[in-house]
C-alpha positions, 0 to 999 in steps of 0.5 A: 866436651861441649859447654853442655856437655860439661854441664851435664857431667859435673851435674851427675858428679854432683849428683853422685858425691852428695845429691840433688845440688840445686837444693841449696839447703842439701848440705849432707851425702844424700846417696850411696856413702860408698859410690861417692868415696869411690868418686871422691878417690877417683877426681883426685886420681884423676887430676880433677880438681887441678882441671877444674880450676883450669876449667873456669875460664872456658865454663860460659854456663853460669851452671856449669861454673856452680856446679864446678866450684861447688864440687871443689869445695865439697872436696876441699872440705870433705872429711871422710876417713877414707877420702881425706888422706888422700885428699891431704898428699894431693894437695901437698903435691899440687899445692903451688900449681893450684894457687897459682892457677886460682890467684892468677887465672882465675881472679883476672878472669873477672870470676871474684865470686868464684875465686873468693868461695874457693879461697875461703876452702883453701886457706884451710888446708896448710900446704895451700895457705903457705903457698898463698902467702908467698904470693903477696896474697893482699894486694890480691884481696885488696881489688875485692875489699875495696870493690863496689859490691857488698857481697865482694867486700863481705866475701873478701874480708871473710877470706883475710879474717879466715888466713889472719886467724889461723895464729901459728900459721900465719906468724912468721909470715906477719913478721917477715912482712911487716911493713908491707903487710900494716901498710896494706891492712891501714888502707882497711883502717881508712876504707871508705866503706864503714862495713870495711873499716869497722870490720878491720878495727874489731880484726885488728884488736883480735890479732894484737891480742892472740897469744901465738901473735905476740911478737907482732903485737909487740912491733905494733904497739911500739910504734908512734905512728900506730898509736897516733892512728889508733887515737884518731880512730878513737875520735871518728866512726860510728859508737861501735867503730870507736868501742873497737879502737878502744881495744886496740888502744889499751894494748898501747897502754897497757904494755909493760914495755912502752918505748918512750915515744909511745910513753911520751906521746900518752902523757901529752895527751894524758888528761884529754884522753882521761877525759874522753874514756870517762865519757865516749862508751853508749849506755848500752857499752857500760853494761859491760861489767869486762868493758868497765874494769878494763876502761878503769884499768887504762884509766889508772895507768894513764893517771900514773903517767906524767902530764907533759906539756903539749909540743905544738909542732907538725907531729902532734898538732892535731890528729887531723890536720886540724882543730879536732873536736869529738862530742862525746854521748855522756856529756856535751864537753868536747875533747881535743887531742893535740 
């Protein structure tokens, strides 16, 4: 087919599946239910979400390559009792040639908008996102949270949110992964994009304190190195920024099981980090009746703790490398974590 000619049939695909696509707020099946099942079963008879996928590449058409993604889509999301049975044994047959040819063919055909919309559909059905993370998915995404456009970050974070949060899914993978992964995901923590690196610390606090995450939360939070990182992330960032460190500190402090290192680090810095917590949290944070018991709660513990005296060395001589101070909102005293 010529470009027009493409154009033309994915339009009278559309039209057919769910009606006049070029009216963005048509969300629902607006034809005959029946002729669009038939349809619905025929492209995945016909190999046709496969072909769509090749098809980017040589779509010029800015319509064309809408219309292609928006039918893929609508086919990955369609439910319908009787497409979707069929839609599952397609997908879990052509899984690992889908993502390849997503991840590799399409993202290096400069088509991020494109790649990050479907993604986002395919971290939905199991089979795909399985064989998305045998790919070493985050350097992927890496490109497109780091890129210049916030509409790129916006819709990459979304995709790494949607694949974190799906827990029993994504559990053995962060674990086999570790390093690599936390190594990749404190590049977010240090982005130099603040919608970016707040996003990541309210991300992080989300998974460390996800049941089914348990054991990953364990091997994080028994690391110095994580801990000292959290208390710097406490100290900088806008108001919001640092409410969201908040959270993932007190799982540090409130783990029954602290290593000692971690246990020696907090008492190094008990008073100080009393101290700051009293004061750091807006006046609109303390409405939180939840906020204060929890803050009230780390603040206990971290009074039970030992105060040691502080070891001037390269280790914990200053959380940035030099004299660090942070004025905090409820007073003008400013606190140092060594």
């Amino acid at each position: 087919f010529s470009d027009s000619g493409k154009v033309y049939l994915l339009e009278e695909v559309s039209r057919i599946l769910f009606g006049n696509m070029r009216n963005p707020g048509n969300k629902a099946l607006t034809g005959n239910l029946e002729e669009s099942r038939l349809l619905g079963k025929l492209i995945l008879l016909g190999d046709i979400p496969f072909r769509i996928l090749e098809s980017f590449t040589t779509l010029t058409s800015i319509r064309a390559r809408n219309n292609a993604s928006q039918i893929l889509n609508f086919m990955l999301t369609w439910k319908d009792e009787d497409v979707y049975p069929l839609l599952k044994r397609y997908l879990s047959q052509n899984a690992s040639s889908m993502v390849r040819i997503l991840t590799l063919h399409c993202a290096e055909s400069g088509l991020g908008e494109i790649y990050l919309g479907i993604m986002k559909n395919f971290m939905k059905h199991r089979c795909l996102l399985e064989q998305y993370m045998k790919m070493d998915f985050f350097h992927e995404l890496y490109k497109y949270l780091n890129g210049t456009t916030h509409n790129g970050r916006e819709n990459a974070f979304e995709t790494l949110e949607h694949i974190l949060l799906q827990k029993d899914k994504v559990v053995n993978f962060l674990i086999s992964e570790y390093v690599p992964f936390f190594s990749f995901y404190f590049k977010l923590l240090r982005s130099e994009y603040d919608d970016i690196q707040r996003r990541s610390i309210r991300l992080l606090s989300t998974i460390l304190l996800e049941p089914n995450l348990y054991m990953v939360m364990v091997k994080f939070v028994s690391s110095k190195t994580n801990l000292r990182q959290t208390m710097k992330m406490m100290l900088v960032g806008c108001p919001i920024m640092r409410f969201d460190a908040f959270h993932v500190f007190k799982v540090f402090v409130a783990n029954p099981s602290k290593p000692d290192q971690i246990t020696r680090c907090l008492s190094e810095n008990r008073d100080s980090l009393i101290s700051y917590l009293e004061h750091f949290a807006t006046e609109e944070q303390e409405h939180s009746e939840v906020f204060r018991m929890e803050r009230s709660m780390i603040i206990n513990i971290l009074s039970g703790l030992p105060q040691l005296p502080r070891i001037e060395s390269k280790r914990l001589r200053n959380f940035t490398s030099c004299s660090s101070t942070v004025t905090t909102n409820s007073s003008n005293s400013s606190v140092i974590f060594a």
